[in-house]
C-alpha positions, 0 to 999 in steps of 0.5 A: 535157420538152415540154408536151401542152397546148400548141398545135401553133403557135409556142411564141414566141407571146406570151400575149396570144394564148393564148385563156382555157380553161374549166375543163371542158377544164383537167381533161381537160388535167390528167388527159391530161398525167398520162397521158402523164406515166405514159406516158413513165416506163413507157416510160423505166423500161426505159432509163433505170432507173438514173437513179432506182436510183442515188439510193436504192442510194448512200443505202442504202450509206451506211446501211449504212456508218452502220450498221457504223461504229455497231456497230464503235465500240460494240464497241470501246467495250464492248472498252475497258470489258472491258479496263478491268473486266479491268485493275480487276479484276487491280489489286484481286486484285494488291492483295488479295494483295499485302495479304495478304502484307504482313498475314501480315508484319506478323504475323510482325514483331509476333509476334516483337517481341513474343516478343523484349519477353517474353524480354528482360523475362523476362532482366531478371527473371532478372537482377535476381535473380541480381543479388540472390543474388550480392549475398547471397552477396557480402558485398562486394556485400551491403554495396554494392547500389547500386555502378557498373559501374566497380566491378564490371568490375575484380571480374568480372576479378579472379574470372577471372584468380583462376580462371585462376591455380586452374587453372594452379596445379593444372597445375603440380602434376601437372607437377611430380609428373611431374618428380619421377618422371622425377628418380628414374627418372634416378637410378636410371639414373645409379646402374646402371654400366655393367657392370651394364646389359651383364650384364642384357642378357646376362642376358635373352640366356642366357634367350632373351627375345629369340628367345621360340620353342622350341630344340630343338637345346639339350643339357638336352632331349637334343640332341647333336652327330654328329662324325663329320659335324663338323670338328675342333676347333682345338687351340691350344698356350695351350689345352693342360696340360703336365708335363714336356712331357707333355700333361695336358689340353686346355682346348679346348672341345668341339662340344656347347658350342654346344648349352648357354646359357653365353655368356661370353667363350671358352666357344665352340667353334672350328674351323681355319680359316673353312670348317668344319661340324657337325651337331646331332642334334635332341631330336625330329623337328620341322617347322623354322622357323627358326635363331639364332646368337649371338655374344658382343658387341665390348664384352666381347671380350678381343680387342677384335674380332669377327672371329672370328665366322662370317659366310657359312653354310648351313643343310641338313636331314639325313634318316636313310635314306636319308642325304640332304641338304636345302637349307633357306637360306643366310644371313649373320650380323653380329656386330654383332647380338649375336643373330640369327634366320634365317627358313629359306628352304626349307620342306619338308612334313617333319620333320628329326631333325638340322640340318647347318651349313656355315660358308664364311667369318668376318669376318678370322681366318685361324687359326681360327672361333668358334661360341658358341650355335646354335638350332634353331627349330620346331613338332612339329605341321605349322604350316599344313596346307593342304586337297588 
């Protein structure tokens, strides 16, 4: 900057030359240059503003940055302290827990070690008492308090196998009392013959144990036999009585035969030929159920076969006015069934006073058919009466 004071002349002037200044006239210098001074910074404040602003902005930027970098490390640092106190406090609530679970399993563990001490020292007392009273009762181990486990093994073993041996011995008894029954039962078995047995189940044939209904078609309550509805009987020359060649009586068997209980061998009536019929006159009108047939069996026979026994037949009720005949089943009988019920295929809502049988075959004889016992089953009362 150029000085004022200075004299308009050369400014390489040495300053031998400069002439000494009174003070009167250095204060105005003074007080001029400051003038001019002011001067020159009002006049270059508008244009040269920013050569002093610059200065005082970059320091009050990095104040301010001063300012914040303090602020963001001292809420970092009270960030770091909270997460710290956080974690502590975490650390101490997980211990406390943790404490106080391992407490409640330490007091479980020793209320249980204590529970067991009390009951194998309360077992011990009992032991030992029951020790004292088996030796009382023992006079083995009255005499030997004291003794080893060696001893007392094989006698504990003993008591069992003597127990063991009690109990099977007391099954062996029952068993053999079961063996003598069943001996005798035998026996009595083996002292029946053979014979005694069949006339037993004939027996229980002739009594009706095994068909246990009603037979209305028996002649002691009243059943009888239309002939005029049934074939001929078969007339055979041994079944006749001769004097001088005249004929006293026949041995034949009639019809109604067939209506009483006598099963023995050639008390039956027999008909020419396998084809035939008879109509039993029932002893009431009954709602039928069912038919029997009976024959004599194979090993009675005075043939030795059967094969005069029916075997395809049919069964009809018979209606009084007007004569009618209904279809009630066909059926065929095996004579090796000594006895047999047919449960009747058709069953009208009515009652029957007589039955007719048609017989259509036997089992192979071509002269003649033998019927030894028929039954006629049923109920006087309807057996089912269904609602309209």
């Amino acid at each position: 900057m150029p000085r004022s004071s200075r004299s308009p002349g050369n400014s390489c002037d040495p300053r031998r030359n400069v002439v000494h200044v009174p003070k009167e006239v250095r204060s105005r210098r003074v007080t001029q240059r400051g003038r001019n001074t002011r001067r020159m910074t009002e006049e270059d404040l508008s244009n040269t503003s920013d050569t002093f602003l610059l200065p005082i902005r970059i320091n009050a930027s990095g104040l301010t940055q001063c300012m914040l970098g303090c602020m963001s490390w001292i809420s970092r640092l009270a960030c770091f302290l909270r997460t710290q106190a956080h974690q502590v406090l975490f650390n101490t609530c997980r211990c406390n827990l943790s404490l106080c679970k391992l407490m409640g399993k330490t007091g479980v563990l020793i209320l249980c070690a204590f529970g067991f001490w009390m009951f194998s020292m309360h077992l011990l007392s009992k032991m030992d008492v029951w020790q004292i009273r088996s030796s009382e009762e023992d006079p083995l181990l009255s005499s030997t308090p004291h003794q080893d486990e060696s001893i007392n093994g094989p006698l504990q073993r003993l008591r069992m196998y003597q127990e063991k041996v009690q109990h099977h011995a007391g099954e062996i008894q029952d068993l053999r009392g079961n063996l003598n029954q069943l001996i005798a039962k035998l026996q009595k078995m083996e002292a029946m013959s053979d014979e005694q047995k069949m006339a037993q189940k004939i027996m229980k044939m002739i009594q009706g144990d095994y068909t246990e209904k009603p037979d209305f078609a028996l002649k002691s309550i009243g059943a009888s036999i239309d002939y005029e509805q049934t074939s001929a009987t078969y007339n055979h020359d041994k079944a006749r009585s001769y004097w001088n060649w005249i004929r006293l009586w026949n041995y034949a068997q009639p019809p109604d035969v067939i209506l009483e209980p006598n099963m023995t061998p050639g008390n039956c009536w027999a008909f020419s030929g396998d084809r035939g019929q008879v109509t039993i006159q029932l002893a009431q009108k009954v709602y039928l159920s069912n038919l029997t047939l009976q024959h004599i069996p194979k090993t009675i026979s005075l043939s030795g076969s059967l094969d005069t026994a029916p075997k395809d037949f049919v069964i009809y009720g018979m209606e009084v006015s007007p004569k009618k005949e209904v279809f009630l089943g066909a059926f065929q009988f095996q004579p090796e069934n000594i006895i047999q019920m047919f449960q009747l295929q058709n069953h009208p809502p009515r009652t029957f006073g007589a039955v007719k049988m048609k017989i259509s075959s036997n089992w192979g004889n071509p002269r003649f058919t033998c019927l030894y016992r028929v039954r006629v089953h049923g109920s006087v009362t309807p057996p089912r009466e269904q609602p309209n």
